[in-house]
C-alpha positions in Angstrom: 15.7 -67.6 -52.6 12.3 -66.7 -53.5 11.8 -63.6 -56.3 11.5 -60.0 -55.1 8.0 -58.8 -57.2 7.3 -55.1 -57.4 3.6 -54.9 -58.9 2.7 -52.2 -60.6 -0.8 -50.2 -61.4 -1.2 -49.2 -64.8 -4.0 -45.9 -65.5 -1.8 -43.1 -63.5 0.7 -44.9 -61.9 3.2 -46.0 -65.2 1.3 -44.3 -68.2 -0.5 -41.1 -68.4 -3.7 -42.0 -70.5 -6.2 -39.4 -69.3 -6.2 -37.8 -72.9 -7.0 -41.1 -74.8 -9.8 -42.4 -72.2 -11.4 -38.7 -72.5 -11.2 -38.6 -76.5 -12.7 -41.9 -76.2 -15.7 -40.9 -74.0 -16.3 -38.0 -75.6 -16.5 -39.5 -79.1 -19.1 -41.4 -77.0 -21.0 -38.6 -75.5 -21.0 -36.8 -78.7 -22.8 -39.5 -80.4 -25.3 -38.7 -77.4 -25.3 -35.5 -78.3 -23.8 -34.3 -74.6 -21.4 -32.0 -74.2 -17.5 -33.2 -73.9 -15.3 -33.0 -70.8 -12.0 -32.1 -70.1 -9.7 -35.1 -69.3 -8.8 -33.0 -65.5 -12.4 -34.2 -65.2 -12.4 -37.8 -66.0 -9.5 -38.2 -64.0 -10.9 -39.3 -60.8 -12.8 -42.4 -62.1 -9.9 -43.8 -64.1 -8.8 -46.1 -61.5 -12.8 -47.6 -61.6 -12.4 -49.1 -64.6 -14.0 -48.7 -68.1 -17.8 -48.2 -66.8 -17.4 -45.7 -63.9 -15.7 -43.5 -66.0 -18.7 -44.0 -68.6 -21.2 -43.1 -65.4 -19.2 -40.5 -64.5 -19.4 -39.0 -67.7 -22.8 -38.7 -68.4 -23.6 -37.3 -65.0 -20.9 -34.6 -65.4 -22.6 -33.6 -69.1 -25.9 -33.1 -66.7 -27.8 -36.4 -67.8 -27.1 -39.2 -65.8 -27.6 -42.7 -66.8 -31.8 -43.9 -65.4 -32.2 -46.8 -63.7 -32.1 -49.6 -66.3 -30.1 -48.5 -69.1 -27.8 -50.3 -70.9 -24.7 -49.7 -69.3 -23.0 -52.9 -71.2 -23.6 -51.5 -74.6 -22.5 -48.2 -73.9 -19.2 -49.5 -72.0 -19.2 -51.4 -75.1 -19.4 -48.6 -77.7 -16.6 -46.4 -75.3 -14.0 -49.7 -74.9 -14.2 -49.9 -79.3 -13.7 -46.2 -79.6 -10.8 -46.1 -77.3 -8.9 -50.0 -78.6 -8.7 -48.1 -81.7 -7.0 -45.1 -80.3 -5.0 -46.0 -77.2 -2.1 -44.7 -77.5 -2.2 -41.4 -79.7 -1.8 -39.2 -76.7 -0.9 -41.6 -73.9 2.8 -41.3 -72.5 5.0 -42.8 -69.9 5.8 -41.1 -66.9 9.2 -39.1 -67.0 11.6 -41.6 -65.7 9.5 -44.5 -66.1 11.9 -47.0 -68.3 15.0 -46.2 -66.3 13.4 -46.8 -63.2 12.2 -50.1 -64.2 15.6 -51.0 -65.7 17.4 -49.7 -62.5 14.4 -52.2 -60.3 15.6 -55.4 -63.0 18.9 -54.7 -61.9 18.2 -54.3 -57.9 17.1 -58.1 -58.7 13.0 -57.1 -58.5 11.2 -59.2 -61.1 8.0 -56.9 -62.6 4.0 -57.2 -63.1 1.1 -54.8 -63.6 -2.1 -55.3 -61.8 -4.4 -53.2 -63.7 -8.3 -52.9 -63.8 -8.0 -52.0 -67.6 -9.1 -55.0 -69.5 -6.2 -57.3 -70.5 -6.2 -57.0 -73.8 -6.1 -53.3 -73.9 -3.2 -53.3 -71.1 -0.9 -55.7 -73.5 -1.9 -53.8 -76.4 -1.0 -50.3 -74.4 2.6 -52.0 -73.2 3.5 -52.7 -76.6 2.9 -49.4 -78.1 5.2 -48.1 -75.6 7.5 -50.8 -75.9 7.6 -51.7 -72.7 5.9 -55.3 -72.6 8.8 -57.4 -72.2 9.7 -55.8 -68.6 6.9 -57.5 -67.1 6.7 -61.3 -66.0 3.1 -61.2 -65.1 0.1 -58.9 -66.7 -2.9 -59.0 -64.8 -6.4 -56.9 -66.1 -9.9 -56.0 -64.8 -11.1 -59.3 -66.3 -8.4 -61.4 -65.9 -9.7 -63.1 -63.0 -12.9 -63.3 -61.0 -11.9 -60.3 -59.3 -10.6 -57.1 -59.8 -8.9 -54.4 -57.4 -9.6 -53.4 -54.8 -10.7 -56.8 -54.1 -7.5 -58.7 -52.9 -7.3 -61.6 -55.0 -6.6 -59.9 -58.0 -3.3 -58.6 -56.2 -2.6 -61.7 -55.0 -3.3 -63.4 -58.3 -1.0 -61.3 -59.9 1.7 -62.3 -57.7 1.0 -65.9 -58.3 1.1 -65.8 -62.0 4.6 -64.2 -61.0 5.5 -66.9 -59.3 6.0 -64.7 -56.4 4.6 -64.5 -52.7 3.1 -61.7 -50.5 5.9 -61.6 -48.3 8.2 -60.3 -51.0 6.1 -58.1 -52.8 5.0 -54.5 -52.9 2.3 -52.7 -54.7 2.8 -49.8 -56.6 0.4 -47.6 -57.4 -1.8 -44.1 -57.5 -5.6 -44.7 -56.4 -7.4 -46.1 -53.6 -8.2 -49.3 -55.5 -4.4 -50.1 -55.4 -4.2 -49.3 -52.0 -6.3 -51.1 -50.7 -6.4 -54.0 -52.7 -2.5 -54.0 -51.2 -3.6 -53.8 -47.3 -6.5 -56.5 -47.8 -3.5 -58.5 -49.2 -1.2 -58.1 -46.6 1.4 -56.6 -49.0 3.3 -53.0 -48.7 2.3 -50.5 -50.7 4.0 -47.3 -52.3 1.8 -44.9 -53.5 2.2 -42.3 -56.3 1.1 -38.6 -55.4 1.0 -37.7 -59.5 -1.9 -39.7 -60.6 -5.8 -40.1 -60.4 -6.8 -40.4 -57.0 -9.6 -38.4 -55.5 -8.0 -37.6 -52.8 -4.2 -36.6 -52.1 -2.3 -40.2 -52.0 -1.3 -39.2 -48.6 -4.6 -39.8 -47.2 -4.8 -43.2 -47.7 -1.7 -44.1 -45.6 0.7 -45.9 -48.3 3.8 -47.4 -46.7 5.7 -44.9 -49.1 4.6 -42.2 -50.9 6.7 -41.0 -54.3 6.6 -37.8 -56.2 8.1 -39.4 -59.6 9.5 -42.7 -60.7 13.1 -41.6 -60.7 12.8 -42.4 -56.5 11.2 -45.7 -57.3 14.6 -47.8 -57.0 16.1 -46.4 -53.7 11.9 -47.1 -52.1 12.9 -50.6 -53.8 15.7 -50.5 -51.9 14.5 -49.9 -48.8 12.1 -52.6 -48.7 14.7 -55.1 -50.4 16.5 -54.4 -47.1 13.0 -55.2 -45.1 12.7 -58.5 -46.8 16.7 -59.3 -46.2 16.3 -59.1 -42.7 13.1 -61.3 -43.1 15.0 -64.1 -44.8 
């Protein structure tokens, strides 16, 4: 029988890392000499990866980026600052590692999809010890593609040896979303994280308010796919 693949989002969805991604930015800005920001403000571009969030910034500290600047060196100089600090505040969600042991034993192999850069994903799932959970680690550059393009979804599940039609997204933002409906893959969405709007609103197949309900949702897709097979 084929594997059961839950596949997770990272930024909001397993780890809270608002603190670390704003320290980061505003070590940037200062260096700018702009004014910092509160992480409560950042938190709606986490999901966007490394160089909305450096956009997003400047516009919120009243000077936004002109047409033609060097956005690459400037992700470049925010990705260094934050490598070297990525998990001083950062935390997994209450629940988090019993949920994922409770999924392991419902028979659900794991992966994260994230739009973080590989590199600092692995790096981040070791300092919270949490690495060897997952069969299959996906990042914003891992492929071509990144969410909420399909194929980086359905990537992931390949490199899982998995298959859409016994898989499930989890996640907290309109990029996971998405990315899961293009893909043709359920989704369960997170009402505790980064989206810009309530998680509600973008019509998940189930929503949760913690990951302590993650392994009955499990279970009640585990029994969708049993009646599939």
């Amino acid at each position: 029988m084929l594997p059961k693949l839950a596949v997770f989002d990272l930024d909001g969805t397993l780890v809270e890392t608002s603190g670390d991604l704003a320290a980061a930015l505003n070590f940037l800005l200062a260096e700018e000499g702009l004014p910092a920001l509160t992480a409560d403000q950042l938190r709606p571009k986490i999901s966007h990866g490394g160089r909305a969030m450096v956009v997003h910034g400047y516009r919120l500290a009243g000077t936004p980026l002109p047409e033609g600047a060097d956005l690459d060196a400037l992700f470049s100089r925010f990705i260094k600052r934050y490598e070297a600090f990525v998990a001083v505040e950062s935390r997994l969600y209450d629940g988090l590692p019993q949920a994922l042991e409770q999924a392991v034993e419902l028979g659900w192999q794991l992966a994260i999809c994230s739009n973080k850069r590989e590199t600092l994903v692995r790096q981040l799932l070791e300092a919270l010890d949490i690495a060897s959970l997952f069969s299959a680690v996906t990042g914003g550059d891992t492929l071509k593609v990144q969410k909420p393009h399909p194929d980086h979804l359905l990537g992931t599940i390949a490199m899982a040896k998995g298959v859409p039609g016994r898989s499930v997204m989890i996640g907290d933002a309109s990029t996971d979303v998405d990315a899961a409906k293009a893909a043709g893959v359920p989704v369960i969405g997170v009402d505790y994280g980064y989206s810009a709007v309530p998680i509600e609103d973008l019509d998940p197949d189930i929503v949760l308010s913690g990951m302590a309900d993650l392994p009955s949702a499990l279970r009640r897709l585990q029994s969708l796919f049993a009646e599939e097979d």
